[in-house]
N, C-alpha and C positions, 0 to 999 in steps of 0.2 A: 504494500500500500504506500503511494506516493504520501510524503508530508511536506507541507509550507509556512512558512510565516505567517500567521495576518495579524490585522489590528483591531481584529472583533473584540470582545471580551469572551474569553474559551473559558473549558471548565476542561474537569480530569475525572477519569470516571477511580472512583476508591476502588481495589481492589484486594479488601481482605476477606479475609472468611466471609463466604456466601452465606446471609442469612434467611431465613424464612417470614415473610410476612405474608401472612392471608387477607385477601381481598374484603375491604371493606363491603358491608354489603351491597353498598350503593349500586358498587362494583362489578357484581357478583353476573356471571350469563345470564342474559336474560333480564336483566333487572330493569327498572325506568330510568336508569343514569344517564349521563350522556353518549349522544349516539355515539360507538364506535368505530375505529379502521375497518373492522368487518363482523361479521355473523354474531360470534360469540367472544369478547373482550373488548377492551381498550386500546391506544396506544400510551402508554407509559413508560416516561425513558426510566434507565436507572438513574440512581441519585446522582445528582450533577453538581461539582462543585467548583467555583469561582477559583481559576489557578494562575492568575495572569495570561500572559501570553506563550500560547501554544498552538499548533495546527487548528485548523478549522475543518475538522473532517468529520463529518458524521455518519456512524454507521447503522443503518436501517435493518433489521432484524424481524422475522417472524418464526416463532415455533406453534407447537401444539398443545399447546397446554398453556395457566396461568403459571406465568414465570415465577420461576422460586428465588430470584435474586434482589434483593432489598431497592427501593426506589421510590422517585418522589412523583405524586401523580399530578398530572394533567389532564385538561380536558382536549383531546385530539382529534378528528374524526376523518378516517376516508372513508371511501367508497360504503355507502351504509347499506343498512342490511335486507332491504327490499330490490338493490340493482339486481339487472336481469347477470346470473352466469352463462347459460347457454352449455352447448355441447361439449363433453370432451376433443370433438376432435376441433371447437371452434378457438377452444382456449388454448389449444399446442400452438394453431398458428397465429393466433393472436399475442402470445409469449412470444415469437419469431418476432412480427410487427416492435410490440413496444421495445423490446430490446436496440431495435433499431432505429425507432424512435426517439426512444431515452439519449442516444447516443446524437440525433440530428438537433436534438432540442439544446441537449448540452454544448449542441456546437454555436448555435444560433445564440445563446446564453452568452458566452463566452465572446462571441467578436464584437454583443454589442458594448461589452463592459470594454473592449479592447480600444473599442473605436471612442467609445466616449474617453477612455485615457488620452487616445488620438489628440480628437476634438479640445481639449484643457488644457491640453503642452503645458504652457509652462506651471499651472496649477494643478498638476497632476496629483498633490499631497490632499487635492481636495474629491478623486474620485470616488475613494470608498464608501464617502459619506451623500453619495449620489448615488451607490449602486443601492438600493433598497428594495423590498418587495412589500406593497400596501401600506408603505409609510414607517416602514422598522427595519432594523437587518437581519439579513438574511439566517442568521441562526435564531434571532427571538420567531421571525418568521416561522421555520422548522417546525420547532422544538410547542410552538402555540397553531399548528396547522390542524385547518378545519377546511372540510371537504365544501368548496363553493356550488351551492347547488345552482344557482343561477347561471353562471355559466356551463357547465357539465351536468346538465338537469341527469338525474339518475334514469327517470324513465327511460329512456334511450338503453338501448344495449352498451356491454362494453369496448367491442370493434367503433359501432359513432362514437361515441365520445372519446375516444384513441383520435377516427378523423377529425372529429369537433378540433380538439387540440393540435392534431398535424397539419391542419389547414390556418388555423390563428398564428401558427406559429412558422409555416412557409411564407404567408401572409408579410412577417414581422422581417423576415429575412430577405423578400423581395423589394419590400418599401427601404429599407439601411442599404442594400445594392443602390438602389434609385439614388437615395438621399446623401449617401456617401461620392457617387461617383459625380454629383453636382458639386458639390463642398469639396472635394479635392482637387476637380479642374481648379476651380475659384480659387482656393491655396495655391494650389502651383502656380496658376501664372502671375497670381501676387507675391510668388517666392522668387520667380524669374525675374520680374522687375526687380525685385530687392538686392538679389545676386548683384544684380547689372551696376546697381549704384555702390555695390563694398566692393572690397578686396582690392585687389594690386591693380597699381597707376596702370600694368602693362594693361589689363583688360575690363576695367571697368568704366563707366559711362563716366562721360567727362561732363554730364551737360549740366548737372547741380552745382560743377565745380566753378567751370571760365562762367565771364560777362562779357557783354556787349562790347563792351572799351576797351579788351582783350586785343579785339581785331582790328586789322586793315579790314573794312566790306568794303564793294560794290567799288573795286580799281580794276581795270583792264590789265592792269602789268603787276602788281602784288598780289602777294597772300599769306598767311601770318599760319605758323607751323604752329605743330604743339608737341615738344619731345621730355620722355622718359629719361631722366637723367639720374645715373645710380647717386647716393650721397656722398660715395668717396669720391665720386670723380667730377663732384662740381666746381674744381679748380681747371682740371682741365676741358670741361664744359667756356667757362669763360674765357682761357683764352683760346682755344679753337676756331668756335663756331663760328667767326667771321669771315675764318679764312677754310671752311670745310668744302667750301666752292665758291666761284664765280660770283658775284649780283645778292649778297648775302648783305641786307639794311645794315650797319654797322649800330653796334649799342640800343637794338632792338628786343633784346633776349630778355625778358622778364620771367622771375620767380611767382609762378602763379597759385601753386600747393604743394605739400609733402606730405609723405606719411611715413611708416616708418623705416623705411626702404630706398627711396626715391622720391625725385621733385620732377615738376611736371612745368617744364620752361614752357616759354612762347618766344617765339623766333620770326623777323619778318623778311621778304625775300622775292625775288621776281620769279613770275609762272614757270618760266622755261630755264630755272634753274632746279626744278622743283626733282625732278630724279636724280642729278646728280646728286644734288644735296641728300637726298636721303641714302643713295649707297654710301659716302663718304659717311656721314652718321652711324649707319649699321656696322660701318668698320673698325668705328671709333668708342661701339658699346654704348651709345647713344638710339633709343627706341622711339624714330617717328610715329606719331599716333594719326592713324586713316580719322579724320574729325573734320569738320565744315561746320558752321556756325549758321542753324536753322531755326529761329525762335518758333516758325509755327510747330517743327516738330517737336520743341522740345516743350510746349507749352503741353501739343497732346500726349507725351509721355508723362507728365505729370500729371496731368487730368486721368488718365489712365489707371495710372495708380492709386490713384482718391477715390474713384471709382470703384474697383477692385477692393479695398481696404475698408469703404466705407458698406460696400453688399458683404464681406465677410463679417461684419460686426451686427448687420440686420440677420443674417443666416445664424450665426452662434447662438442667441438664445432660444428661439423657436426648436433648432437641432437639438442643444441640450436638455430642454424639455422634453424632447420626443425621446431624446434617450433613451433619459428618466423614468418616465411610461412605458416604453416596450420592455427595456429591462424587468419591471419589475411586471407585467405581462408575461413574459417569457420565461421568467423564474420560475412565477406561480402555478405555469402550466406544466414546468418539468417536475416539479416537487407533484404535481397531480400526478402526472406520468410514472413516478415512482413508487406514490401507494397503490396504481394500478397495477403496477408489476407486481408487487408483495402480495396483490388482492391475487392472480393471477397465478403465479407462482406459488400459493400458498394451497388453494385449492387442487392445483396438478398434484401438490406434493401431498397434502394431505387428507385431498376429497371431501366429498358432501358429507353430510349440512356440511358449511362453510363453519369450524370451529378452528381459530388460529388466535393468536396474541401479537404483538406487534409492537417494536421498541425502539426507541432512539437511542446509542449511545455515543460521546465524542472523547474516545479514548488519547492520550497524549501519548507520543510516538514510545517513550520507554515502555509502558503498559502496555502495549499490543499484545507483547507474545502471551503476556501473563492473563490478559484478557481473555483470547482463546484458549488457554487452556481449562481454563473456569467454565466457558462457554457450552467448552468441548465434555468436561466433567458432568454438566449436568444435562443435556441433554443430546449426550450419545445414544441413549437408549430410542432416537424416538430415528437413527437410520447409522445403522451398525458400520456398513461400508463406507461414509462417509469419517466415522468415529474410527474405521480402521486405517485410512488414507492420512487422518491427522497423527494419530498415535504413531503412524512410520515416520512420517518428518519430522516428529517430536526427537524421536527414539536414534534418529541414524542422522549425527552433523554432516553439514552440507549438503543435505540430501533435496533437492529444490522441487518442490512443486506449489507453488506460488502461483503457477499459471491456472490451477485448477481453481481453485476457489471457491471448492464444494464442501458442503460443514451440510453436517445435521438439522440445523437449522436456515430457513431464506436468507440468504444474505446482497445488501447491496449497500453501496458507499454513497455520501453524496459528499463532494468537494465546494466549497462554497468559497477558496481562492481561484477567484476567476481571471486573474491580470499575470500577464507575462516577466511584470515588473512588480519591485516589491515598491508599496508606498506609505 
């Protein structure tokens, strides 16, 4: 099992001696308590305790039975207990579907948390507190999940409301195509202009830099250069350039900018000196810059860029809003998509009536192994072959099957570090 940093507030699941505590009656199959994950039980995580900062993984669990391990109840509810199950043979491929499912939803999840990091550059320390689902984060989210019947109306079979969900959620993934690949032309080519105005004299726009007065305009027989000259060679810049050719203005050569590197002279000179002078310059380590002095264009470069800078600041918050919204759209439907599978999955494994339990737990990474072995303890009895696949990796180091991921009990993760980047 992958682990990450986040900056939620995690918990750590205790693991000493398993105790027994029996079901309130409230509790109890059957009872008029809050609706349940499914048929007959709750979901209740085990006890969960405030550890600072630790992974954010939470691991989803059903078995067959009320759990015998100590924990703190909530009120939780999936898929309740009048949805239609349907066939065996409709629930094997419908176990096919949401697996893959679960897998397109978590992708959709994840680029739009990606792109909203995108989208914030430089406030990036402030994504986490924008990726939410219904106004919380995503672990109070979790850990306080109740099955939306409005949207995933139960009447429906369980295949519709798998599509209900695949289609809101293709939906979310085809509008962030649209919407990202507008907002990104818009950046690039206000990134292109920006280029063009930094970096090195040798290639960037000179037209924020010279003025009007700079030049010779509008003579038949002049024209006023504009060269690249390194800083250690602005001695020999001065006295050269008069004599670098022929018809060269004499005491013409102004300092018009530097940066850290080089200065950016002006030099005045007659037309049809104009290529000698510049091979004699490239000889000399001295960089003629291609430039002509166009106020209308440089006015609509400018305009350009206003333009540009000013739709990217109308497009940022409307975008960040929608995020904001699909994000947590997009969450709330894979977190649905995951008590479907346990509903799913739990019934293949342990058949009609639908009797299963159902648990949250977010173990921190030293506690894993120690976890499954508890897990493993108490409820091997209820699929031997699985409890015999664990007790070999237990029993024989290095012995890897990690790829299997099959326990006695349902098992599935949810990751709730969604960003590429730690923040």
């Amino acid at each position: 099992m992958g682990h990450h940093d986040g900056s939620h507030h995690t918990y750590q699941q205790s693991l000493q001696q398993p105790q027994v505590q029996h079901p309130r009656p409230e509790e109890q199959p059957g009872s008029s308590g809050s609706v349940p994950l499914c048929a007959e039980g709750g979901v209740n995580p085990l006890t969960l305790q405030p550890r600072g900062a630790c992974n954010v993984l939470l691991e989803l669990l059903a078995m067959h039975e009320w759990p015998r391990i100590k924990r703190r109840h909530h009120k939780h509810t999936g898929p309740p207990l009048d949805v239609t199950v349907g066939t065996l043979d409709v629930l094997v491929g419908l176990s096919d579907e949401l697996s893959k499912l679960d897998s397109f939803v978590e992708s959709v999840v994840k680029k739009v948390a990606q792109y909203m990091a995108d989208v914030l550059e430089d406030t990036r320390d402030k994504v986490q507190e924008n990726l939410l689902a219904n106004g919380v984060d995503l672990v109070t989210y979790i850990t306080r999940f109740q099955w939306d019947m409005a949207k995933y109306p139960i009447k429906q079979s369980l295949k519709n409301i798998s599509e209900i969900i695949s289609k809101q959620v293709s939906q979310i993934d085809n509008d962030l195509k649209a919407r990202a690949s507008s907002y990104n032309n818009l950046k690039g080519n206000l990134q292109n202009l920006e280029r063009k105005n930094a970096g090195s004299l040798l290639t960037r726009s000179l037209a924020d830099i010279v003025k009007k007065d700079d030049f010779v305009l509008d003579s038949e027989y002049l024209i006023t250069m504009l060269v690249v000259v390194p800083k250690t060679a602005y001695a020999d810049w001065q006295k050269t350039y008069e004599t670098l050719s022929e018809m060269v203005v004499p005491r013409s050569s102004n300092l018009l900018f530097e940066d850290n590197d080089s200065g950016l002279f002006s030099v005045t000179l007659f037309l049809k000196a104009i290529d000698d002078f510049k091979l004699k310059a490239r000889e000399n380590k001295f960089i003629v810059r291609d430039f002509q002095y166009n106020e209308e264009e440089m006015k609509a470069d400018k305009e350009e860029m206003t333009r540009l800078s000013t739709d990217k600041k109308k497009q940022f918050g409307p975008l960040v809003r929608w995020l904001k919204v699909n994000f947590s759209e997009a969450f709330i439907a894979w977190i649905h998509i995951k008590a479907l599978r346990v509903f799913v999955e739990s019934v293949l494994r342990y058949g009609l009536p639908v009797n299963f339990q159902a648990m949250l737990l977010q173990p921190n990474k030293k506690t894993v192994k120690k976890l499954r072995e508890v897990l493993n303890d108490l409820y091997k009895h209820l699929d031997s072959s699985a409890a015999a696949i664990i007790d070999c990796a237990m029993d024989i180091p290095g012995l890897n099957l990690s790829q299997q991921e099959y326990y006695p009990y349902v098992y599935d993760k949810i990751n709730c570090n969604l960003l590429d980047f730690k923040v």
